[in-house]
C-alpha positions in Angstrom: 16.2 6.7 -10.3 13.7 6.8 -13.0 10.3 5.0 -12.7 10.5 2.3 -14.9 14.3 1.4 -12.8 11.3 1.6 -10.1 8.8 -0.3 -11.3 11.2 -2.9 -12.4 13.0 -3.2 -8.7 9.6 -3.0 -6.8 8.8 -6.2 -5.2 6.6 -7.4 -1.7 9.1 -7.1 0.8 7.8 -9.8 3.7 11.4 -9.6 5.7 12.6 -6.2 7.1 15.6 -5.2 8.3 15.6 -3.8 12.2 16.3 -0.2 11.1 13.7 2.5 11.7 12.8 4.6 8.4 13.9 8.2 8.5 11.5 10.7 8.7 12.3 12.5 5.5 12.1 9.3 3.6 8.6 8.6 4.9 7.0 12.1 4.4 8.6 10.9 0.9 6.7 8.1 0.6 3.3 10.1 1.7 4.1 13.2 -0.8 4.2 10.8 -3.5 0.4 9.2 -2.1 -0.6 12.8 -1.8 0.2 13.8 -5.2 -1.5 10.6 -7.1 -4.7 11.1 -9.1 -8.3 10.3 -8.0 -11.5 10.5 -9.7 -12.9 14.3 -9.9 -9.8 15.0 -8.1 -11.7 13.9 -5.0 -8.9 12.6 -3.0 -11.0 10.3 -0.9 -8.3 8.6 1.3 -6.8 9.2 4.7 -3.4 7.6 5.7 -2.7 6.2 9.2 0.8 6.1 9.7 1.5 3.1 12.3 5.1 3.0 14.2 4.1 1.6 17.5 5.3 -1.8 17.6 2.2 -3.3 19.8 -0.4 -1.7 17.6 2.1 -3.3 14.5 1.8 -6.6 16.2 -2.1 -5.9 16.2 -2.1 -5.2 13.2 -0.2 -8.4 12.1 -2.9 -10.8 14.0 -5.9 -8.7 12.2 -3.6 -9.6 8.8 -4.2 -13.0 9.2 -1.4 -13.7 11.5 0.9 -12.0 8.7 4.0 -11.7 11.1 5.7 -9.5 9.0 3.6 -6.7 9.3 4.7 -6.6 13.0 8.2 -6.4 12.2 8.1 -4.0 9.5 8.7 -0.6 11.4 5.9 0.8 9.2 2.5 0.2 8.5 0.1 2.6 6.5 -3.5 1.9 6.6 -5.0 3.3 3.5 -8.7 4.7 4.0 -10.9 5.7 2.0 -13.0 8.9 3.6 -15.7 8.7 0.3 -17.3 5.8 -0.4 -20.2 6.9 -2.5 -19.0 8.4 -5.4 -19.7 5.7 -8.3 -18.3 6.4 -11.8 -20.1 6.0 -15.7 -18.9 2.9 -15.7 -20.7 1.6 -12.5 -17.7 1.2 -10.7 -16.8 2.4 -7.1 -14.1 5.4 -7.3 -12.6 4.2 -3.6 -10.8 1.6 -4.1 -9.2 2.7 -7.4 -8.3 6.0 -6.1 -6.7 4.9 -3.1 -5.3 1.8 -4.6 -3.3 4.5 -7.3 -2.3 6.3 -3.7 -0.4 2.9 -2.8 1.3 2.3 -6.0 2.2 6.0 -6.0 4.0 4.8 -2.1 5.7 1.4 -3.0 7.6 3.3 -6.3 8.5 6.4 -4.0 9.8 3.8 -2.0 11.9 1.6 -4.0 13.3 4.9 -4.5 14.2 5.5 -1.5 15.9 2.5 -0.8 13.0 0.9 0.9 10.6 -1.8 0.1 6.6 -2.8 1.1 3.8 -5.2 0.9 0.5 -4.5 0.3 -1.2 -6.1 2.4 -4.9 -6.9 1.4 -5.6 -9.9 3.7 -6.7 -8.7 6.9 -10.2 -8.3 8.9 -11.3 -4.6 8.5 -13.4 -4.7 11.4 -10.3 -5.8 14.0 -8.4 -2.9 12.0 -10.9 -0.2 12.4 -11.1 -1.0 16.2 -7.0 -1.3 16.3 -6.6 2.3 14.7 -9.8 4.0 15.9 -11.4 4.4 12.4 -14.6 5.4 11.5 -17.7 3.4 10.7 -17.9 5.0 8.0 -14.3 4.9 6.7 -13.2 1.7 5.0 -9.6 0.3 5.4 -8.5 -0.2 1.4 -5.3 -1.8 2.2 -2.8 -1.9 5.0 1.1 -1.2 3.3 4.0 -2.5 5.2 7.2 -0.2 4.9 10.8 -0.8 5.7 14.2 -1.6 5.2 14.4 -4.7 2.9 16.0 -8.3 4.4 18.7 -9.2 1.9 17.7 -11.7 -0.5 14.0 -10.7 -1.2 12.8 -12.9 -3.8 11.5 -12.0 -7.1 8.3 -13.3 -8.5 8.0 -14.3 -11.9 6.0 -12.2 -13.7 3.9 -13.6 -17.1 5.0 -12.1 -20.9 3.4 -9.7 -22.7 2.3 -12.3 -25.0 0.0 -13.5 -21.8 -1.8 -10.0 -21.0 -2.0 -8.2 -23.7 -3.9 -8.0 -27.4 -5.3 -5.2 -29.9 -8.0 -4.3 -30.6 -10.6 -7.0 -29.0 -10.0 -9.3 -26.0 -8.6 -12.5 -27.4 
């Protein structure tokens, strides 16, 4: 597949199929979070790999009651391990870096025949106690993983008439 075919067919998946994901396919999905860029190559992130279905269905009352983040047979929590590197532009590195990580996951997925939600409504403190993580860590995202449902819908995305211009914001 090439990556715009990916990029193209990537969508939030929030209906799985009851099908496990294959190991291989999943240590696919991780490679590819391993191997995306971060600021000063710091690689401040930490991935918690969830396949228990109670901690899953934790998970989905901490995400807002999401239920399909329970039935998805994976669920990544995205951490980021440094928090304090800032860069020129005052911004936080964290949540860009880890938030390329995810991207990085839910096009090595589509790939792999599987689809995801990023999933950014969810109380960090009930997720930190769920998973055990650090004070110290912050939960970016969680990132549901799994076989798609058929008939995932497609959102309608604006032109790019709407988002884009040269050479000063208009």
């Amino acid at each position: 597949m090439q990556v715009f075919d990916a990029v193209k067919e990537r969508r939030s998946v929030r209906r799985y199929r009851e099908r496990p994901v294959e190991e291989a396919k999943l240590r696919k999905v991780l490679e590819a979070a391993r191997l995306a860029p971060s600021a000063g190559n710091h690689q401040p992130w930490k991935f918690v790999v969830v396949l228990d279905e109670a901690k899953r269905r934790a998970l989905a009352r901490a995400a807002q009651n999401q239920t399909f983040v329970a039935e998805a047979p994976v669920v990544i929590a995205a951490c980021a391990t440094k928090t304090d590197h800032i860069m020129a532009n005052g911004q936080h590195c964290y949540p860009i870096d880890v938030a390329i990580a995810i991207d990085h996951m839910t096009l090595a997925a589509v790939e792999e025949g599987l689809g995801t939600c990023w999933i950014g409504a969810f109380s960090e403190p009930q997720v930190k106690k769920i998973l055990a993580v650090p004070d110290e860590v912050r939960v970016v995202a969680l990132l549901a993983l799994g076989y798609p449902h058929p008939g995932a819908r497609t959102s309608k995305r604006k032109s790019l008439d709407e988002i884009v211009c040269y050479e000063t914001f208009q």
